[in-house]
C-alpha angles and dihedrals in degrees: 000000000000157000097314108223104337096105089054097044088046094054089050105058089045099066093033075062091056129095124252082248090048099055096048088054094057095042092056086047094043091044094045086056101055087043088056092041094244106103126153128264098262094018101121093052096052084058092052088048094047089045087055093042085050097049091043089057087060105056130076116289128299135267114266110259092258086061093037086046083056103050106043102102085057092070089105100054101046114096118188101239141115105295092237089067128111120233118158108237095006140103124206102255088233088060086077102076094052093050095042087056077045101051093036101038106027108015109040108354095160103044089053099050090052088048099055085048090059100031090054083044095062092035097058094042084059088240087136079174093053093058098042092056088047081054096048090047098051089053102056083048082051095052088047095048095042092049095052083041099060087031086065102055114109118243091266128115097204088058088042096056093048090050090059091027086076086052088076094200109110085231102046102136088053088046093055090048090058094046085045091056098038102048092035092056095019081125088060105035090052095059088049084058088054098055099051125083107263085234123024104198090181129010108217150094117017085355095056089050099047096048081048087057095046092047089049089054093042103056088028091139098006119064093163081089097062093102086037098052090042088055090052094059095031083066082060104045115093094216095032088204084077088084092085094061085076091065093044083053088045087052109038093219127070082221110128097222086050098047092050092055082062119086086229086066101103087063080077089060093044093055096045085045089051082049096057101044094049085054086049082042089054095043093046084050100045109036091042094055096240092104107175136179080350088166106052082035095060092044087057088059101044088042100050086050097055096044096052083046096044097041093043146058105213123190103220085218100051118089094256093043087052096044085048088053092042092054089040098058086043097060087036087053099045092039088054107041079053097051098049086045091050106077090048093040080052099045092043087059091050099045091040107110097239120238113270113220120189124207124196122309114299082025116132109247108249118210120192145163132239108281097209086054097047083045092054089046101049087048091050093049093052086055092060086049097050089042090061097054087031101039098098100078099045108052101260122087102115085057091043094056095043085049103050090042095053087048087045084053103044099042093037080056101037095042088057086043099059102039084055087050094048081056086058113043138047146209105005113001083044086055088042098051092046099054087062095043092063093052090042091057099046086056078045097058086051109045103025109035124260105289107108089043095059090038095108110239118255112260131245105251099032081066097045085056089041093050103043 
């Protein structure tokens, strides 16, 4: 097929390479294109990986390169949500770090410490091949150890809580079971990578056959790695919720009862479970100020909801149908309650009197506005945005029109305001106004077109001379 996960390793270490300016740069480009219907090939998965770039920069520090080594083959199987979340064949990213003090301090402390020797070793000499074969090796020693390990523990439930108690992840029984099946089939695991695409753009027709085939060979004696082969073509796939097309395929009817008689039927409870950690993904951005990539964030999860709804029939009453409706009124009550919420949070920034700092004597006085609030703003607002092209599916498109032209009316009218009143006034209230000028003509920009931000700003002198 192709060149197994080179493309998309490739990709990620570029952007993890780019500046923080860089990256917000590429997201605005990459977001105004999916708004105007004219996105990139590709474009929606270089937003997930920046999303996840961005996240990880905001955690505690990394893993040191032995553990990461380690871990690495793990990379289609983590899933960046709260550790007490199901995902079939996935384990929370932040789980890492616990198993890795289990594994190196209760379960094999010898044997890692003997591993990280090697694999430095490796490292520092620059024999990147080297390292990676000390890691293989001590995973396979690891999914030796762990099975006699949990073959040894007495028929008792008390002992085997405290087995996966030291652990310390709330899912630590499900977490064993991943590493179990990864490590144990990472062989195979490893040819089905090489035969798909490095990046699948659409699954159908003679690719969605030919990833079938792969996956069939794959799993043959071993359907315990159905999730774990579908992962590993879900992390190829530009719009993840494709993966279900492969059950619909398996089936021959997009008929729920007939689908989850299928094996590829768990591809149906990946996807509800992405759904609903996308919709957990959108709340944490937008209600903790730190939106990022809003726009192709909030695609995913348009998008997501009208595949599952598209490419199956799904009996309201039936358990996949209740967890769809569950997750749907979800997104349509958080995008609500944010949209109602949008036109006060604007005019409250606006009307806000900006902070006056003042430098050393002679200085200019500088007036600015809390930069966690204008970023919170500017996120909300691309939400609105977003909510207008992407409303239809969710349930809200009436709300999200009346939103974003309320929002149209007042900045179009307080942006104008504002440029007249700089014209009018001088020192602080000048620094003040326009503060709040500059942050009115990016939502602008938004919101309105891009008119007033390419209006040029009136000149100094030409408003000394207006306003006298």
């Amino acid at each position: 097929m192709a060149d197994g996960g080179i493309t998309v390793e490739h990709l990620q270490q570029f952007l993890r390479d780019l500046t923080p300016a860089e990256r917000a740069r590429l997201i605005g480009c990459l977001e105004r294109g999916l708004l105007e219907g004219g996105g990139v090939p590709g474009g929606e998965l270089v937003l997930r990986e920046l999303r996840r770039i961005l996240a990880e920069d905001e955690r505690p520090a990394r893993m040191g390169n032995p553990s990461r080594l380690f871990f690495a083959s793990l990379e289609p199987f983590l899933v960046d949500d709260a550790q007490t979340q199901a995902h079939p064949g996935r384990i929370a990213r932040t789980s890492l770090t616990p198993i890795w003090r289990w594994l190196s301090q209760d379960l094999m402390p010898a044997e890692a410490k003997a591993y990280e020797a090697a694999a430095n070793a490796a490292l520092l000499a620059g024999n990147q091949t080297g390292a990676a074969k000390c890691a293989r090796d001590f995973q396979a020693q690891f999914a030796v150890r762990l099975r006699a390990a949990l073959a040894a523990l007495p028929d008792d439930e008390r002992l085997r809580w405290r087995f996966f108690a030291k652990i310390s992840t709330p899912r630590a029984a499900d977490d064993v079971e991943v590493l179990l099946q990864v490590y144990g089939a990472q062989d195979r695991l490893d040819t089905l990578a090489l035969q798909l695409p490095g990046h699948i753009e659409q699954l159908s027709d003679a690719t969605l056959q030919s990833v079938r085939a792969a996956i069939d060979t794959a799993v043959k004696g071993q359907p315990g790695l159905f999730p774990f082969a579908l992962l590993v073509v879900m992390a190829r796939l530009s719009t993840p919720w494709q993966i279900v097309r492969l059950a619909v395929d398996a089936a021959r009817s997009d008929a729920a009862a007939r689908v989850a008689e299928t094996p590829y039927a768990i591809a149906v409870n990946i996807t509800l479970c992405e759904m609903e950690r996308l919709t957990r993904e959108l709340r944490t951005q937008l209600r903790g100020g730190r939106a990022v990539s809003v726009t192709a964030l909030l695609k995913a999860v348009h998008d997501t909801a009208r595949g599952l709804r598209t490419e199956l029939a799904l009996p309201v009453e039936s358990a996949w149908g209740k967890q769809y409706g569950a997750a749907r009124t979800q997104i349509a009550d958080l995008l609500k309650s944010e949209l109602e919420s949008a036109p006060g949070v604007v005019r409250r920034l606006l009307r806000a009197k900006p902070r006056v700092e003042k430098g050393k004597p002679g200085d200019p006085v500088a007036a600015t506005l809390d930069a966690e609030e204008v970023a919170h703003v500017e996120g909300l607002v691309d939400m609105v945005v977003a909510c207008r092209a992407f409303a239809g599916e969710l349930a809200i498109n009436e709300l999200s029109m009346r939103t974003f032209l309320e929002l149209r009316h007042y900045l179009d009218a307080t942006a104008r305001g504002l440029q007249e009143a700089v014209r009018h006034v001088d020192g602080e209230e000048r620094a003040k106004l326009r503060a709040q000028l500059a942050v009115a003509v990016r939502l602008c920009d938004k919101v309105c077109g891009h008119e007033l931000a390419t209006a040029p700003a009136p000149a100094r002198g030409a408003t000394d001379r207006r306003a006298s």
